[in-house]
Backbone as ProteinMPNN parsed JSONL, in Angstrom:
{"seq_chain_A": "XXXXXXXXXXXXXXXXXXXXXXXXXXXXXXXXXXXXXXXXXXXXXXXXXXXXXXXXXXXXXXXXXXXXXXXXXXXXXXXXXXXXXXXXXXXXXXXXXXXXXXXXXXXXXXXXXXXXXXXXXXXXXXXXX", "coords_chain_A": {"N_chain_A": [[-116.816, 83.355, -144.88], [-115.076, 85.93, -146.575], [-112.674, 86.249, -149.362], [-111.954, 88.929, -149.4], [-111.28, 89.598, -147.416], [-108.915, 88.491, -145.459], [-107.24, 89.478, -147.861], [-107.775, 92.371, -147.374], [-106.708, 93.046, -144.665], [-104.393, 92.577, -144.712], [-103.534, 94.469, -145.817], [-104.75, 96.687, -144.617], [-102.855, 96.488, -142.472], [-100.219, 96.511, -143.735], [-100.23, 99.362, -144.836], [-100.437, 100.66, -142.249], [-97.728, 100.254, -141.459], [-96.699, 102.053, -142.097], [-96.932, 104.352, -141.465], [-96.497, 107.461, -140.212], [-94.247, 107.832, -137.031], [-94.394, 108.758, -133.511], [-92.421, 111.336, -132.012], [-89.474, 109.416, -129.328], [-90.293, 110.206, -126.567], [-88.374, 112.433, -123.54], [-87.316, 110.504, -120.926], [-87.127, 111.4, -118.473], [-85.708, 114.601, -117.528], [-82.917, 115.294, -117.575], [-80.285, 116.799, -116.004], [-78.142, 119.45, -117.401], [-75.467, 118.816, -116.917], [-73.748, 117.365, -114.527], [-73.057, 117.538, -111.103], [-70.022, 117.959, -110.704], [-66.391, 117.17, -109.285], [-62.55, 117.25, -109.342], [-60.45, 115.616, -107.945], [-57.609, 116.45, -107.984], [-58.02, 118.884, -108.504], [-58.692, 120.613, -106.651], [-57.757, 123.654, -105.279], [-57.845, 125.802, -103.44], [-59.658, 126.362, -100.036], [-62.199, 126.92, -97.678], [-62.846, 126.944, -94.41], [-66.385, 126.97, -92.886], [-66.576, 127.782, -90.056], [-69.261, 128.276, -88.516], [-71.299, 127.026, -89.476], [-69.849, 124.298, -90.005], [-68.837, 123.582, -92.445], [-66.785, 122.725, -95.636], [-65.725, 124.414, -98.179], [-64.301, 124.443, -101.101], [-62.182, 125.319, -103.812], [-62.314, 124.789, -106.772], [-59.452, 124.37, -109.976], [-61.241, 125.474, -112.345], [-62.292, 127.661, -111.068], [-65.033, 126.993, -109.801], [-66.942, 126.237, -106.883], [-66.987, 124.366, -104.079], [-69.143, 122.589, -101.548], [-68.482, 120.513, -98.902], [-69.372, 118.303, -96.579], [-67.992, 117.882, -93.511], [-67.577, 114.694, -91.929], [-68.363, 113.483, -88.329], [-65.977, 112.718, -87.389], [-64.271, 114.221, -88.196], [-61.541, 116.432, -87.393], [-59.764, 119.426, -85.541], [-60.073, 121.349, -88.345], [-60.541, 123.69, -88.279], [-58.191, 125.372, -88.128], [-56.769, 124.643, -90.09], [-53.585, 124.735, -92.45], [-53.529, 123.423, -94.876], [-55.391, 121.488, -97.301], [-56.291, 118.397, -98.232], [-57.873, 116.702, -100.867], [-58.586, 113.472, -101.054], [-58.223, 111.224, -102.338], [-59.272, 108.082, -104.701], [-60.979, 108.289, -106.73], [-61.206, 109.295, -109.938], [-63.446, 111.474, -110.314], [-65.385, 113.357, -108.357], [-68.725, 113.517, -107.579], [-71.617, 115.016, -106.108], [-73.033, 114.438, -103.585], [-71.296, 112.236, -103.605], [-69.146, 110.57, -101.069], [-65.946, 111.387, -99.788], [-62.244, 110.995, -98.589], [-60.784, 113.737, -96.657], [-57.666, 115.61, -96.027], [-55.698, 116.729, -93.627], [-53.274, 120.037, -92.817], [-53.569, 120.259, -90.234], [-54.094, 117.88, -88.937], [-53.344, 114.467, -88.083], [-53.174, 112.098, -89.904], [-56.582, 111.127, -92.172], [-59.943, 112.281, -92.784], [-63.551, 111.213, -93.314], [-65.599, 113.139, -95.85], [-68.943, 114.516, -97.025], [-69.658, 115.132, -100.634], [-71.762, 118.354, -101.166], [-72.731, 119.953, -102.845], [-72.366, 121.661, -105.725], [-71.378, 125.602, -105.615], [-73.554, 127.789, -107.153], [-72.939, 130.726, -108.916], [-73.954, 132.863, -108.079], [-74.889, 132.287, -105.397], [-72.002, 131.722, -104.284], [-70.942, 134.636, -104.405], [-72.562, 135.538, -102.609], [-71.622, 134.572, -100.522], [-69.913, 135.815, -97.178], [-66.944, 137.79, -97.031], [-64.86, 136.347, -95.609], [-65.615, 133.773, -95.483], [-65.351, 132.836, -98.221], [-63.41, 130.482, -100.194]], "CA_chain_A": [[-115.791, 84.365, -144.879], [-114.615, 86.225, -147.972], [-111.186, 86.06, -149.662], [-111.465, 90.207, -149.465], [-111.033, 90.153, -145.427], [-108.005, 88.783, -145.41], [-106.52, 91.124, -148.335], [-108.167, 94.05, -146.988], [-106.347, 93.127, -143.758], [-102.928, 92.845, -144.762], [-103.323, 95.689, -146.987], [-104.321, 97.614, -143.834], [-101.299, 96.175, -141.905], [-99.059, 97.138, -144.719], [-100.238, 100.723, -144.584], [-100.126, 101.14, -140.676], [-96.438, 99.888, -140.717], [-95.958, 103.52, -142.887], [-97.694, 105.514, -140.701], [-95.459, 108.045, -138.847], [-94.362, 106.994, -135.663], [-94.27, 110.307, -133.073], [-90.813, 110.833, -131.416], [-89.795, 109.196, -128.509], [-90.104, 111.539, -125.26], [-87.004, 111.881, -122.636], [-87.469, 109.609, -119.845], [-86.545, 112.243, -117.373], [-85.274, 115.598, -117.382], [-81.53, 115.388, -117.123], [-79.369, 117.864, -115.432], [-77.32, 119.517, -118.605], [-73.966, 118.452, -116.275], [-73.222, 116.434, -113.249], [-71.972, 118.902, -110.28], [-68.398, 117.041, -110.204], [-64.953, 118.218, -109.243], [-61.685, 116.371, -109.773], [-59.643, 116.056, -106.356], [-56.282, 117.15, -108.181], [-57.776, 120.784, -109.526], [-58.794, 121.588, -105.907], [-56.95, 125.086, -105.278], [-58.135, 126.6, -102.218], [-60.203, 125.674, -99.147], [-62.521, 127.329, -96.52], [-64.207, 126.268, -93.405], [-66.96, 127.534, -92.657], [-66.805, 127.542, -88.697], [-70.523, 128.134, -87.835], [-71.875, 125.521, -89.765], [-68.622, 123.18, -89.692], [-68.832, 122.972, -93.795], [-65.923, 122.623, -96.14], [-65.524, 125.135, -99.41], [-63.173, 124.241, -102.301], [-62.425, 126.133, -105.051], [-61.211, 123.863, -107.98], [-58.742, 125.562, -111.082], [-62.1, 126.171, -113.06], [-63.074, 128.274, -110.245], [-66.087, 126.127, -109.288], [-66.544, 126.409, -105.693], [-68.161, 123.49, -103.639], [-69.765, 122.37, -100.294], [-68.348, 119.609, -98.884], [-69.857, 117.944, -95.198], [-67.304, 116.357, -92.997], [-68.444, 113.46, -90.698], [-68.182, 114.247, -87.104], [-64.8, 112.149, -86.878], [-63.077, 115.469, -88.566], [-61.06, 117.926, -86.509], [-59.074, 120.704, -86.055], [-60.273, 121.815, -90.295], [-60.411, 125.324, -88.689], [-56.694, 125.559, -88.065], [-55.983, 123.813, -90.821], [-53.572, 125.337, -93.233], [-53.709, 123.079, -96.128], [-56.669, 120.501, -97.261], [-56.429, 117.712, -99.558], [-59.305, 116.002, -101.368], [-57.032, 112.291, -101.045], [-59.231, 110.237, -103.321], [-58.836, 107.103, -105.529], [-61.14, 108.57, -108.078], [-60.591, 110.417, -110.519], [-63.991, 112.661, -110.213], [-66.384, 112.912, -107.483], [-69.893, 114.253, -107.713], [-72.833, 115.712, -105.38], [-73.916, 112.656, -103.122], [-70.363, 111.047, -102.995], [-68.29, 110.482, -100.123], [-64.58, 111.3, -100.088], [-61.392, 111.348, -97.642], [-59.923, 114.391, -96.78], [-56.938, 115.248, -95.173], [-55.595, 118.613, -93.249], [-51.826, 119.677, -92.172], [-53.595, 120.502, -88.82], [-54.706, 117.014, -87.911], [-53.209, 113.141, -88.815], [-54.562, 110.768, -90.388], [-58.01, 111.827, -92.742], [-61.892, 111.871, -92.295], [-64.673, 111.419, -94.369], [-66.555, 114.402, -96.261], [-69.891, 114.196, -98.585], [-69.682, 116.209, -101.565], [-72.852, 118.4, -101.438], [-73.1, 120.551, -104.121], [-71.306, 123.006, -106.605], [-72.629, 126.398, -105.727], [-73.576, 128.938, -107.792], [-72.005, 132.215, -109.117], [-74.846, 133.924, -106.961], [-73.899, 131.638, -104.214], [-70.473, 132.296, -103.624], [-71.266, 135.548, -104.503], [-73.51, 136.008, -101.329], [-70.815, 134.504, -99.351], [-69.359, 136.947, -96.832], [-65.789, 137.481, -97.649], [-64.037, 135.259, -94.697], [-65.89, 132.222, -95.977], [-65.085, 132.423, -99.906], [-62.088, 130.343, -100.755]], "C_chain_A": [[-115.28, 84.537, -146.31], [-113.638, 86.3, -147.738], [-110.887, 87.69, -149.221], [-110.983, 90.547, -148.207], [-109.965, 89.795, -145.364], [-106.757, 89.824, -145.992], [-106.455, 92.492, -147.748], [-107.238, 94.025, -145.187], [-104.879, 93.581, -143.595], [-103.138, 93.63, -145.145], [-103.35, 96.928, -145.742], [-102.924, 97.511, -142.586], [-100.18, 96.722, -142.237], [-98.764, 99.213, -144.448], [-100.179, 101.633, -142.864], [-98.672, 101.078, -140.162], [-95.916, 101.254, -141.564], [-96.32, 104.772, -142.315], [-96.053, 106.297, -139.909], [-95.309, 107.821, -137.323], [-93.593, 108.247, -134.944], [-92.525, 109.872, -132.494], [-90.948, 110.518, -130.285], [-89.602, 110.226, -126.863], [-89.152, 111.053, -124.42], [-87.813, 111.079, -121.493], [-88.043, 110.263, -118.398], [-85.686, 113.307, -117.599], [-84.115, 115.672, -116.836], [-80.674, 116.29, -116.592], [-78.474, 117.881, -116.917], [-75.989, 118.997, -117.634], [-74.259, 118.421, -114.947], [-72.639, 117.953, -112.548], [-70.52, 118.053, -109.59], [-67.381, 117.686, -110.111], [-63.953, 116.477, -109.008], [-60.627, 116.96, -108.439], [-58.464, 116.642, -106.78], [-56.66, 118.859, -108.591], [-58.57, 121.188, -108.019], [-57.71, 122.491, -105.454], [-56.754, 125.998, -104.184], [-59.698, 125.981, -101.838], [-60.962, 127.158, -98.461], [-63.65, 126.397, -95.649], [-65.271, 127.111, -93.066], [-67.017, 127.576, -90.98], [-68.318, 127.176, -88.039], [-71.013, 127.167, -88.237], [-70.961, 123.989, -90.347], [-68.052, 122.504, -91.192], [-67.306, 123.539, -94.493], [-66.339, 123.492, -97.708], [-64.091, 125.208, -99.96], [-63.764, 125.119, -103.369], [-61.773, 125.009, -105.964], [-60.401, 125.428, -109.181], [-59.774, 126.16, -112.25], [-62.974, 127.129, -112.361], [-64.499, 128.109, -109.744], [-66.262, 126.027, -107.848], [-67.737, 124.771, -105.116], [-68.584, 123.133, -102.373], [-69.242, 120.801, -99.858], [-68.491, 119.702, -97.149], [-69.05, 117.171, -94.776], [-68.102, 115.566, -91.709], [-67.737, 113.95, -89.434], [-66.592, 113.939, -86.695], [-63.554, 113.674, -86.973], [-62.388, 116.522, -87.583], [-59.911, 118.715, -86.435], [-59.012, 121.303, -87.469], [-59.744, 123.381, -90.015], [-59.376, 126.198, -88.372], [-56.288, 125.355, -88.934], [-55.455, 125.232, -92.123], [-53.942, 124.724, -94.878], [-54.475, 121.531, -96.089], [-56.093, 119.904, -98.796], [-57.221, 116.68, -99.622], [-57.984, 114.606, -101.622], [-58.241, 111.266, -101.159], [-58.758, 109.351, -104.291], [-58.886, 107.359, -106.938], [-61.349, 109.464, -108.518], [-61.891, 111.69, -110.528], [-65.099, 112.174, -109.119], [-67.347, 114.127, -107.682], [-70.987, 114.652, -106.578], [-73.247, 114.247, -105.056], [-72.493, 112.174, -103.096], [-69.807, 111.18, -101.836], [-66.959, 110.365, -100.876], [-63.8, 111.368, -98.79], [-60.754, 112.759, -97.736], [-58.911, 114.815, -95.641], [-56.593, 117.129, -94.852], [-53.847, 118.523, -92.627], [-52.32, 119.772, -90.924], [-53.847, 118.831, -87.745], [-53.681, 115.557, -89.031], [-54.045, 112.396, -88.835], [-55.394, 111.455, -91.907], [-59.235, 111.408, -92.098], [-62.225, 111.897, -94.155], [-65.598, 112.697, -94.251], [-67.601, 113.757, -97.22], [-69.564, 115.32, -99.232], [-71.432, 116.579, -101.218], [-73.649, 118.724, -102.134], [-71.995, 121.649, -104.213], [-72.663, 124.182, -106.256], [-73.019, 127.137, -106.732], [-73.437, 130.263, -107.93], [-72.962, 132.744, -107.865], [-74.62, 133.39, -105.85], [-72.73, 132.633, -103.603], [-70.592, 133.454, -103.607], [-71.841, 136.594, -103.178], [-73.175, 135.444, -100.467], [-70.25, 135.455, -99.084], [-67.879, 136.521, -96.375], [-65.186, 136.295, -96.795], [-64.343, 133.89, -94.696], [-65.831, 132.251, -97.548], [-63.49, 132.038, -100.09], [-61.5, 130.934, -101.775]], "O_chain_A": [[-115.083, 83.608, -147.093], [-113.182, 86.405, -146.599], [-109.781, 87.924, -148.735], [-110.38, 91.585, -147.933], [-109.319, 90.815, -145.124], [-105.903, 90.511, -145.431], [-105.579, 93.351, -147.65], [-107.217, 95.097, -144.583], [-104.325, 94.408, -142.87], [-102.534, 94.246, -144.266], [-102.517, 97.831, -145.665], [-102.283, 98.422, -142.063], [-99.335, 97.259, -141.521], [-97.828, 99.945, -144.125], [-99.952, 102.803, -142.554], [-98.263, 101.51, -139.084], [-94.701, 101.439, -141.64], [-96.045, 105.923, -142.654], [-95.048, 105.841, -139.364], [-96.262, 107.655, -136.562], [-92.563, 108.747, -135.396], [-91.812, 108.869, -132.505], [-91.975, 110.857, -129.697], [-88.585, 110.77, -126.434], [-88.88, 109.859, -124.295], [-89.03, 111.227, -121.381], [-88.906, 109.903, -117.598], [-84.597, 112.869, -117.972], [-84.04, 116.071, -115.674], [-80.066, 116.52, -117.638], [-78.139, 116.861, -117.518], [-75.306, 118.632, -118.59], [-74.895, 119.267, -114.316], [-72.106, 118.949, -113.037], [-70.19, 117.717, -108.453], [-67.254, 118.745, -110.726], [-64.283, 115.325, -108.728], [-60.226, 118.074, -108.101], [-58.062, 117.489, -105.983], [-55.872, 119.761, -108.876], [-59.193, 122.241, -108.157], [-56.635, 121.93, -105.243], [-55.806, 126.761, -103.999], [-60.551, 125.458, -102.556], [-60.473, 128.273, -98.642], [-64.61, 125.664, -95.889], [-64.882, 128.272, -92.938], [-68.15, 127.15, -90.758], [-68.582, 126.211, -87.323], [-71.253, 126.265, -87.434], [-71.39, 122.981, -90.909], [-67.306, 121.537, -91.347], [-66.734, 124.535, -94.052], [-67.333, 123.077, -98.305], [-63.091, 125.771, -99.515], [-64.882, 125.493, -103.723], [-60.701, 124.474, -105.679], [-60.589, 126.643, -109.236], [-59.417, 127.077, -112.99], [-64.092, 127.449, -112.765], [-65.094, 129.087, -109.29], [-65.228, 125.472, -107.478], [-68.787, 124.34, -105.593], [-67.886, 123.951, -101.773], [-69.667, 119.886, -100.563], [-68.036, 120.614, -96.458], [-68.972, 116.011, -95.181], [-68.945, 115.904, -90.878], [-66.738, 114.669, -89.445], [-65.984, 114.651, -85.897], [-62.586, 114.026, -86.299], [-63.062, 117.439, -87.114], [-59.074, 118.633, -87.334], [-57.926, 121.766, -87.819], [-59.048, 124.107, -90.725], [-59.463, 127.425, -88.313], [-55.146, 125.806, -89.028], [-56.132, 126.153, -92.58], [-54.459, 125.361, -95.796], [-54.298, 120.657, -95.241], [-55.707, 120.422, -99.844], [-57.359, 115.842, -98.731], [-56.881, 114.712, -102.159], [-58.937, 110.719, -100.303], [-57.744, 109.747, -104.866], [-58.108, 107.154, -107.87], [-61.667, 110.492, -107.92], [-61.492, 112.837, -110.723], [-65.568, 111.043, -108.994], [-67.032, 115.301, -107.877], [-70.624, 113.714, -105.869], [-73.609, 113.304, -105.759], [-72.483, 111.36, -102.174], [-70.064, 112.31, -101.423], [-66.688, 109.753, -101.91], [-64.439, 111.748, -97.809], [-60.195, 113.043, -98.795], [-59.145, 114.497, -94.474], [-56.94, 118.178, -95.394], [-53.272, 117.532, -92.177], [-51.489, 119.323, -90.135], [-53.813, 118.646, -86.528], [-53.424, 115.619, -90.233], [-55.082, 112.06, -88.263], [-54.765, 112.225, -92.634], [-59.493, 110.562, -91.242], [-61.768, 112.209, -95.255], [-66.14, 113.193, -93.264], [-67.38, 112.818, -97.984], [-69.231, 116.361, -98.667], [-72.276, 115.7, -101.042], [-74.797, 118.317, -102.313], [-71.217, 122.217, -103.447], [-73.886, 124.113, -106.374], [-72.233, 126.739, -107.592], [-73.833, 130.992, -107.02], [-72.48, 132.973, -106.755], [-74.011, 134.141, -105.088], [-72.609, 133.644, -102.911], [-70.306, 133.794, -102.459], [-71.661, 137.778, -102.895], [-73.885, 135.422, -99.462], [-69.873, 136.217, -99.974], [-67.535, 135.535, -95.724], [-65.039, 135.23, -97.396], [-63.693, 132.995, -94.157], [-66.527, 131.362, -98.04], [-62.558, 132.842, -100.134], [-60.34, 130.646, -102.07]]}, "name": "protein", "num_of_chains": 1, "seq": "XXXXXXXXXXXXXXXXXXXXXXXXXXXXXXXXXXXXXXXXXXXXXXXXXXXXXXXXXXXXXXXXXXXXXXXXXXXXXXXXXXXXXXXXXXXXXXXXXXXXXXXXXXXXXXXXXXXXXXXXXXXXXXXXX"}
């Protein structure tokens, strides 16, 4: 073995640690923003009767879908709904309590999603909070 194999080795070592190194790619394709609402900026409510779903409007005019569990009742009397939560924001996929003047006590709702302008939009008027 020649002395030049090891030189010539490091030497290419040296020059591979200068090489450009590509960038690293995202992981996963992130949603630009979470679909979250903050239980104090809800504003207005509707039920939907036929399909038994809950629509909030928050103060950024965000409207959202929220599923109550079967325990819930009288919502579609109800005059006033409150999102009666610990924390401070809940997102698409959580569970929350909410409460109604028509009934005591609360139930549980899932958040299901924020809709979109075209959404609400293509709600017919007696279901847009």
């Amino acid at each position: 073995m020649s002395r030049t194999t090891p030189r010539l080795t490091i030497g290419l070592l040296a020059l591979a640690g200068c090489a450009p190194v590509p960038a690293p790619q995202p992981l996963a394709a992130a949603p630009s923003h979470r679909q979250c609402l903050f239980p104090d900026d809800v504003q207005d409510f509707r039920v939907v009767s036929k399909t038994k779903t809950v629509l909030v409007r928050d103060t950024g005019n965000a409207v959202f879908e929220l599923r109550p569990a079967d325990g819930c009742r009288d919502l579609s009397s109800a005059m006033r709904l409150a999102v009666a939560d610990q924390a401070t924001r809940l997102c698409a996929g959580d569970w929350t309590m909410i409460s109604t003047s028509s009934a005591p006590g609360s139930c549980r709702a899932r958040i299901i999603k924020r809709l979109s302008p075209t959404e609400v939009a293509a709600l017919p008027d007696q279901d847009r909070p």
